[in-house]
N, C-alpha and C positions, 0 to 999 in steps of 0.2 A: 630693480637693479641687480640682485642676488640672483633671480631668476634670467636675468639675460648675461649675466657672469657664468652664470652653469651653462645656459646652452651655446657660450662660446667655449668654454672648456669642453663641452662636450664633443664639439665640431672639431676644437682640433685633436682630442683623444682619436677621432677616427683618421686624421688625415697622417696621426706617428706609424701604423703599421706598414702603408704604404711608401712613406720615407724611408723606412727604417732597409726596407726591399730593396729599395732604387739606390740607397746609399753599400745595403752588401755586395749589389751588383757591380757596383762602382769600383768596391775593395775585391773582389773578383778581379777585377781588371787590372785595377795599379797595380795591387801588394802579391796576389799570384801568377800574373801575366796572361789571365785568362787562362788557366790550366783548367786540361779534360781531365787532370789525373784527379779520381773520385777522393784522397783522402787532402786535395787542396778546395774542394769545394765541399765536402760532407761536414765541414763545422758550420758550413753557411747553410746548410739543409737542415742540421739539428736547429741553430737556431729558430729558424721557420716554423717547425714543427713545433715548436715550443711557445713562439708568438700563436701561432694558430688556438693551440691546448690555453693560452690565458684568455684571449679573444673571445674565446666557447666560453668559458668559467666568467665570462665575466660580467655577462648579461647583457651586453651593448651589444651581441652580435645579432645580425638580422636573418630573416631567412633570404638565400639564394632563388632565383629567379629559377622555376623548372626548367625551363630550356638550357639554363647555364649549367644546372642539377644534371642534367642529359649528358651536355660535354663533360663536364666533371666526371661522370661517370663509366664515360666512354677511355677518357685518357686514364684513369684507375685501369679499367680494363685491359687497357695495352699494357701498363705495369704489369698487371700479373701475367700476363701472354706472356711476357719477355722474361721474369723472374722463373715460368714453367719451361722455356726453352733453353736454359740452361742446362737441362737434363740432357739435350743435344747439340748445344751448340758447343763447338771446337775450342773456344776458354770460355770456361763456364764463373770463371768471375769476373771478368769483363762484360756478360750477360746479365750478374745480380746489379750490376754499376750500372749498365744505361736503364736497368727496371727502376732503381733508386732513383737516376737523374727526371726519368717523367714524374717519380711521384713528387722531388723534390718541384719540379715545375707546374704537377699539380694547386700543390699548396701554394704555393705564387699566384696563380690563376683563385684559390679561394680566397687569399687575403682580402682584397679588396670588394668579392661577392660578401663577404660577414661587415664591412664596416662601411663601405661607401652606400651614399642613403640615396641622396636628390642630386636634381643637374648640377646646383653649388656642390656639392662634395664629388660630381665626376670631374669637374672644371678644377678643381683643388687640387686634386689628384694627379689628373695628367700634369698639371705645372710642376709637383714635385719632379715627376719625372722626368719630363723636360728639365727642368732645371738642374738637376744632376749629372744629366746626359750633356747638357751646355758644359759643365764645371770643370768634367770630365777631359772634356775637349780643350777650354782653354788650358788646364794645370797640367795637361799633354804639351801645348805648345811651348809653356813657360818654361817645363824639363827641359823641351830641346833648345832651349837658350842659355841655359843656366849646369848641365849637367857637363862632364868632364870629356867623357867617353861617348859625345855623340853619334857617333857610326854606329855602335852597339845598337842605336832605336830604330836603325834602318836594316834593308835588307833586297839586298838588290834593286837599289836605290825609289827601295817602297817603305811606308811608314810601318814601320811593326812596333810600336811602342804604344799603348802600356800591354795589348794584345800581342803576344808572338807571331799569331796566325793573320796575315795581311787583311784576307779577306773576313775576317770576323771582326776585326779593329773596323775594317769600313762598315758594316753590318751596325756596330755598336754607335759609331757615329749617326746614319744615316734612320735607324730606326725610330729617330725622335724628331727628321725633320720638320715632316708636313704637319704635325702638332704643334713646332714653335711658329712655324707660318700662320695655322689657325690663329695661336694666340696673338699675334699680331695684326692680324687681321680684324677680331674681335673687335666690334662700335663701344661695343659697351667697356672695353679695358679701359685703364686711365693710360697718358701719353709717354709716359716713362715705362712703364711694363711692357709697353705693346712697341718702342724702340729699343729695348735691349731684349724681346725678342726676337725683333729683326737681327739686332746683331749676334743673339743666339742660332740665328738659323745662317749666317755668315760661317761661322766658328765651324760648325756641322759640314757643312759640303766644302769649306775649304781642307774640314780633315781627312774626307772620305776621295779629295781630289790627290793630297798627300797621297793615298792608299794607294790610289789606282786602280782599282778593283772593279773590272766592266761588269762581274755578278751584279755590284752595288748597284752599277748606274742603270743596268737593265730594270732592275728591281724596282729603282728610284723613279723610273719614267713611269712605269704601269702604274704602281703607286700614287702618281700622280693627274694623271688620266682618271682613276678612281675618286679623288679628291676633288677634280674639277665637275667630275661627271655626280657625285653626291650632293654638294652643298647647293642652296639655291641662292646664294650669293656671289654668284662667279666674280661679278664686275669687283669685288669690293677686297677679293685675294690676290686680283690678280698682278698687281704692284706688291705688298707684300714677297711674293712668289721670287718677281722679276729682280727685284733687289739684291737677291743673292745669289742668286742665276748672272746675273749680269754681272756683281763685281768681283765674283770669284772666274767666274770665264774669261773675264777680263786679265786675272795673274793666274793664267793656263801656265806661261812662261816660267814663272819664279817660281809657284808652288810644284812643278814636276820637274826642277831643274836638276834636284838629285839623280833623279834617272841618267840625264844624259852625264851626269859628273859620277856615276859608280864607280869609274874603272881609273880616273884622275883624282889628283891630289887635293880637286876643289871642292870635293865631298862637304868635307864639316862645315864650309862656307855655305855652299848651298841648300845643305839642310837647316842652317841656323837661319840662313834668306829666307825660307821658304815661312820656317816659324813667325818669324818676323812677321810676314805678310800677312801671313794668318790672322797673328794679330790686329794688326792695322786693318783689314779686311772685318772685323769684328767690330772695332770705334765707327768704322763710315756706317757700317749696317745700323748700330746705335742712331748714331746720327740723321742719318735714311730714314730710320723708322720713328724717331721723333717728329721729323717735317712731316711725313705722310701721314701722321698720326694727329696730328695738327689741323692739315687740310682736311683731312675725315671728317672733323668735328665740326667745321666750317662749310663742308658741302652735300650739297641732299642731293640726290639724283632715283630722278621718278621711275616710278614701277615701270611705266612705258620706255624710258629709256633704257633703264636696266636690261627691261626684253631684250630689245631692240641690240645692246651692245654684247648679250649673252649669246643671241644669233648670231655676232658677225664676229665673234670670236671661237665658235663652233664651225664657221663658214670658213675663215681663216687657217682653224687647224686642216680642217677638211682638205683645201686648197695646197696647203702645204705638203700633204700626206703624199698627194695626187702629183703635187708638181715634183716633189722625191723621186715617188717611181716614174716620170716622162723622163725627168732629169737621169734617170740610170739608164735607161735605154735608150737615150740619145749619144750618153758620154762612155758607153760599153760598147764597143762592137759585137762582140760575142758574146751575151751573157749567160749563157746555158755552160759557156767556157769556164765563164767568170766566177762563175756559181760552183762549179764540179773545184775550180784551184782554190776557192773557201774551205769547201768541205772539205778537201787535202792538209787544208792548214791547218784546221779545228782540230784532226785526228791525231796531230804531233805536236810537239814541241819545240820551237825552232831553235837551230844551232845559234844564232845570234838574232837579238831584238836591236834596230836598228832607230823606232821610229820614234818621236819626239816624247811620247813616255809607253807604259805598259797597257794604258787602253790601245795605241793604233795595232796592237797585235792581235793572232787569234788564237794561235796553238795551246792544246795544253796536253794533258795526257783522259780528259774524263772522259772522251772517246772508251778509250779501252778500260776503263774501270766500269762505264756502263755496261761495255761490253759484256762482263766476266758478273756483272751482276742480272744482267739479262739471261746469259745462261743458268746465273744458279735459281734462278725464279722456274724457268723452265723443269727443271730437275726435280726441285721441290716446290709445287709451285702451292702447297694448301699451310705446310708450315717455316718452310725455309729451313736456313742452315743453321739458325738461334740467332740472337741479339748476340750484337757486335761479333758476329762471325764471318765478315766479309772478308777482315784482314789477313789473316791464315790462307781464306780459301783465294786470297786473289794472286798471293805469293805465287800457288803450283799452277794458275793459266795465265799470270801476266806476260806483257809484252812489252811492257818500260820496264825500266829503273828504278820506279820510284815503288816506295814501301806504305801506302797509303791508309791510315786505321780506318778511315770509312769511303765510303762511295762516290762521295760530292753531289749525292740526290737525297734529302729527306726519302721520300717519296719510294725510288730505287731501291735504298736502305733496307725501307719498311719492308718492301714486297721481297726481296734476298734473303733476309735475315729470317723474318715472321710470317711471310708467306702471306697469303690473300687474307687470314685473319686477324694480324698485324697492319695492314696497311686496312682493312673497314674499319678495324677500330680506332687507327690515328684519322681517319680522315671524317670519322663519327665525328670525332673531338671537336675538330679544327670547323667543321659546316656547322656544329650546335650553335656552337661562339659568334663565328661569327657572320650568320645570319643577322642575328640580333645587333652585333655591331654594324653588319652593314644598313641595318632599317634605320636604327639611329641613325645614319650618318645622314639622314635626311631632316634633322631637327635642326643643328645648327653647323657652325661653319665648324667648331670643335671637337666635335663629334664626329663630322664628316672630315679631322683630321687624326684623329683617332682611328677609325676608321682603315684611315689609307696605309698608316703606320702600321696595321695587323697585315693588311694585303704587302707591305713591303717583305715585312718580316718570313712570311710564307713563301712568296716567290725567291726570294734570295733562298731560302732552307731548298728549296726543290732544286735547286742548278749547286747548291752549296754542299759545306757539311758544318754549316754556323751554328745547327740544333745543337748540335755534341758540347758548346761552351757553354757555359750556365752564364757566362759575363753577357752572353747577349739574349741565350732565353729567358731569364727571369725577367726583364725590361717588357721581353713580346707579350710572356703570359702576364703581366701584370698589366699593361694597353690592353688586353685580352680582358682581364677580371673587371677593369674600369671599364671598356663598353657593354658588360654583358651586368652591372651591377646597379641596383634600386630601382627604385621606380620612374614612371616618367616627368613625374614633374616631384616638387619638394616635401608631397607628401608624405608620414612617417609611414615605412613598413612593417611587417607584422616581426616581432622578436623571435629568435629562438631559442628557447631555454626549454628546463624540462630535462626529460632523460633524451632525448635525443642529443641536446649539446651535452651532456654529461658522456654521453656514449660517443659522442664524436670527439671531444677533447682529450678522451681516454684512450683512443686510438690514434690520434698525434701523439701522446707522449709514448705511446708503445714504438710507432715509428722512431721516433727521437731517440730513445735509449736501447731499442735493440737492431731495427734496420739501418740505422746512420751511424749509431756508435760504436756500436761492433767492429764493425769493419775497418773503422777511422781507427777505431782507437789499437787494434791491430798494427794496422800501417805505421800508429807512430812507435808502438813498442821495437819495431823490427828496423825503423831507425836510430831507435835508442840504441841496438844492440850493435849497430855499427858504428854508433860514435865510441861508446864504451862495451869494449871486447869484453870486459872482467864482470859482468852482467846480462852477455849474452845469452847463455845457456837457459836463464830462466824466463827473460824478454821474449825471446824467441819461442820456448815453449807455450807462455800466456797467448802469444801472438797466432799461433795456431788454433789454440784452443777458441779463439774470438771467432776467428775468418776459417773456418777448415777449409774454402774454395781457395784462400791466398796461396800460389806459390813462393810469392818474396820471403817468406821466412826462411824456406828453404833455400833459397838465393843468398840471402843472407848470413845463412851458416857456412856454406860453401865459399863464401867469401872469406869469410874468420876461420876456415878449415888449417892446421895445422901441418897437417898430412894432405893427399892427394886423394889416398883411399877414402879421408872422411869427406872431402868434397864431393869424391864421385857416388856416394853413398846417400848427402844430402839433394843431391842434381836427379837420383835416378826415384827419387820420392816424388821431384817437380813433373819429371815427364809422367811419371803414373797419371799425375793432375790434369796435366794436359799432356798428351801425346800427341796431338797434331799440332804444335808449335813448333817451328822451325829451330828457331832460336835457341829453346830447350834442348834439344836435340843435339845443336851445333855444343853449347858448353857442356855437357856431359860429353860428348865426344872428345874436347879438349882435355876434359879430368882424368879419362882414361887413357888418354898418351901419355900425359905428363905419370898416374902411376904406373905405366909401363905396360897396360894392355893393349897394345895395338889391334887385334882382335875384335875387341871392345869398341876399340875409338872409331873402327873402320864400319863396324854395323850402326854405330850411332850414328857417323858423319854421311853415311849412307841414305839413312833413314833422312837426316834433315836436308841432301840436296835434293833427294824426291820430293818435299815439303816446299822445296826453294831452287827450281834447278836453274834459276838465273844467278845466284848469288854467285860473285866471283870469290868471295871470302870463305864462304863453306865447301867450295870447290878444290878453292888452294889448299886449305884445312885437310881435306880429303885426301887429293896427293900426298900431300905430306905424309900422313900414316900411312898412306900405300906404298910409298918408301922404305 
């Protein structure tokens, strides 16, 4: 008995580091609204780093699988590509933050290679995370019943709550689907786990229909394809599947009603309707998957049948596919027309969205941001313009409006930014992984839903810019760590201890308290120094000394400046930092109006509408001291 009391405490010692993930990613999402900004997520990276360094030291960690050992070391390697192109890229602390964000999603991707063992402890694992990602979803829904300032969670009459960024909220929801369908699916679940994961997979596409977010849906179908085409269980998901496909397609109406009420007074009505449904749409799926959970267990259906119906539901798609495209070219007259006024649409943004929610449209602006990132690939095409250096450079050749911190491509990003050595090493990463997740995906049905959840989360990253939020990559690289972690079946793997885990846990905690904490703890002195002026002087000094790449200190004293001189004095220390920032440019200009150098304001304001020649603000700015 003592010995089967230790090896449950053992089991679930391994299944806390992976909670502990799924639950920061979680608070990632509520309590900072998915912030990219590095000092709202670098205490969620120190802690990681710090669970990692006790995992090593603690003797339960296992050795990683090589091939996992490969991407691991592939995505390190983009780390320091991006931390070395700081040296050229145009904000070069913006560049040490997305080098920190991979490694921080590194260590995500290692958690669960050191502690998950056998198929029970992957099957463990993904349900944490499934089940957070459910949790997530409904105590979203409940806010918008229960909170004061409902309008606040929307956003042109799409869901932005607990995520700011619409389509990374959808991304957050949707990335856990086809896992809680597995689990539902699952012969061997008991009948209450496998109907409130039906109705966890209800809660999920009803939030991601809230979003609206055709990235998602794009994402969500390949995804799915993948998961149909892995498992060798077709017959046995495919009610699971349908269940919530059906009853959420079903309230198309109620849950995208806010769209059509944005600009009316029935806004907080219909966004409170839409919750509601939500809700209720979660009980039937319960419900749903208790009966068909039920009848599972009550019916056997033969290998031959199974064939038999796995054929003419491949026959079915197929038929579908085929009678689509007859169906376009009978109800199109001109489709070569039809085609060229798409691609017109895709390339803008329309003056008014008309259609019954934000999927029947097309426009958007990443036309022209692929654009401007196509050229700078071209220009540099072996190292790029440095990590996170798109923003800057897309300000001097865009052609919207919009001010965009990244590209809306993974992929684009990569090859802009890092150039062809940047984008072999993320894609090193990404094929190491998950190869191995996709072979698994041929073991069981959880696996092959695990599986599809990696391929969602990538496709969406390639059309998106979801990577940039840690609220959705830590979930991917952790689905990522759990297919690529122990062995194949429940045999123990070999330990890692030794001076290697001594040597690797010593190098988490150097991460931890000098790459993460530095810079955080920067960040927060130089907030201190604007809550409390009368301790700025020294805050802000400390504050430097941590971060020498930060400009905000120096923001921050030019804010607390007294004088005008001492503003423009702290501003012209920020452009030395960065001189291709527009921005910079634009407020030292300002500082030297206001102390009387017009001179001054007129080379600065100069300088940043070169930087920016669309802004109407740094224009007027301009004028004005040309006056």
């Amino acid at each position: 008995m003592i010995n089967a009391f230790a090896s449950r405490s053992e089991q679930a010692f391994r299944h806390v580091p992976v909670g502990l993930l799924a639950l920061g990613a979680a608070s990632l999402a509520w309590n900072q609204l998915g912030s990219i900004v590095a000092r709202d997520w670098l205490p969620y990276a120190i802690a990681t780093a710090l669970l990692v360094a006790g995992i090593l030291w603690s003797g339960f960690a296992q050795r990683p699988p090589t091939i996992a050992l490969a991407g691991l070391a592939a995505l390190l390697g983009l780390a320091a590509w991006e931390a070395l192109s700081l040296s050229w890229a145009p904000v070069p602390s913006l560049a040490r933050d997305e080098a920190l964000l991979v490694v921080f999603y590194a260590l995500a991707f290692l958690v669960p290679l050191l502690v998950t063992r056998s198929v029970s402890d992957r099957s463990a694992a993904t349900a944490i995370v499934v089940t957070v990602s459910v949790g997530l979803a409904l105590a979203t829904f409940v806010n918008l019943l229960v909170v004061g300032h409902v309008r606040d969670a929307y956003g042109d009459g799409r869901l932005t709550f607990p995520i700011s960024y619409v389509n990374a909220q959808a991304a957050l929801f949707l990335i856990c689907f086809w896992p809680c369908v597995a689990l539902a699916s699952g012969p061997a679940g008991r009948p209450l786990l496998r109907g409130l994961a039906t109705g966890g997979s209800c809660a999920l596409l009803a939030g991601w229909l809230m979003t609206q977010s055709k990235g998602g849906l794009i994402a969500f179908t390949l995804a799915g394809l993948v998961f149909f085409a892995l498992t060798r269980e077709r017959l046995r998901i495919v009610v699971p599947t349908l269940i919530p496909v059906v009853l959420v397609g079903a309230s198309y109406e109620l849950l995208t009603r806010p769209f059509r009420e944005r600009f009316g007074s029935g806004l907080t009505d219909a966004i409170r309707l839409a919750a509601s449904t939500a809700l209720v749409l979660t009980l039937l799926g319960v419900a749903a998957g208790l009966a068909y959970a039920a009848l599972d267990r009550r019916t056997s259906v033969s290998s031959q049948t199974h064939s038999r119906v796995s054929i003419a539901l491949v026959a079915a798609l197929a038929a579908a596919v085929l009678g689509s495209i007859a169906a376009f070219f009978v109800a199109v007259d001109r489709p070569g027309h039809f085609v060229q006024d798409k691609w017109r649409s895709f390339k803008s943004i329309p003056a008014h969205e008309r259609g019954s929610s934000h999927l029947t449209s097309l426009g958007s602006n990443r036309y022209d941001f692929w654009r401007v990132e196509l050229d700078l690939a071209r220009d540099h095409p072996l190292i790029g313009v440095g990590a996170r250096g798109f923003a800057p450079e897309y300000l001097a050749a865009r052609r919207s409006d919009e001010t965009p911190a990244r590209g809306h491509s993974l992929l684009l990003d990569q090859l802009a930014e890092t150039g062809l050595i940047g984008l072999a090493l993320l894609v090193a990463a990404v094929a190491f992984a998950l190869v191995r997740a996709l072979a698994r995906g041929r073991d069981n049905i959880l696996a092959a839903g695990v599986a599809a959840a990696i391929v969602y989360g990538l496709v969406h990253s390639a059309g998106d810019w979801v990577w940039t939020f840690p609220a959705f990559g830590v979930p991917l690289f952790l689905l990522l760590g759990i297919a690529n972690a122990g062995t194949p079946d429940d045999r123990a793997p070999s330990l890692l201890r030794g001076r290697v885990a001594g040597i690797s846990a010593a190098a988490a905690l150097v991460l931890a308290a000098c790459a993460f904490a530095l810079p955080w703890l920067s960040a927060r002195l130089t907030q201190a120094a604007l809550r409390n002026p009368t301790s700025a002087p020294s805050d802000l000094r400390w504050a430097r000394r941590l971060d020498p790449l930060a400009v905000e200190p120096f923001l921050a004293e030019a804010t607390l400046a007294r004088q005008p001189r001492e503003a423009v004095a702290a501003l012209r220390r920020a452009v030395a930092k960065q001189p291709d920032v527009s921005s910079l440019h634009y407020r030292l200009g300002l500082a030297e109006l206001a102390a009387g150098n017009r001179r001054g304001a007129r080379v600065e304001l100069t300088e940043a509408h070169q930087l920016d020649p669309r802004s109407d603000i740094v224009a007027n700015a301009l004028e004005r001291a040309s006056r």
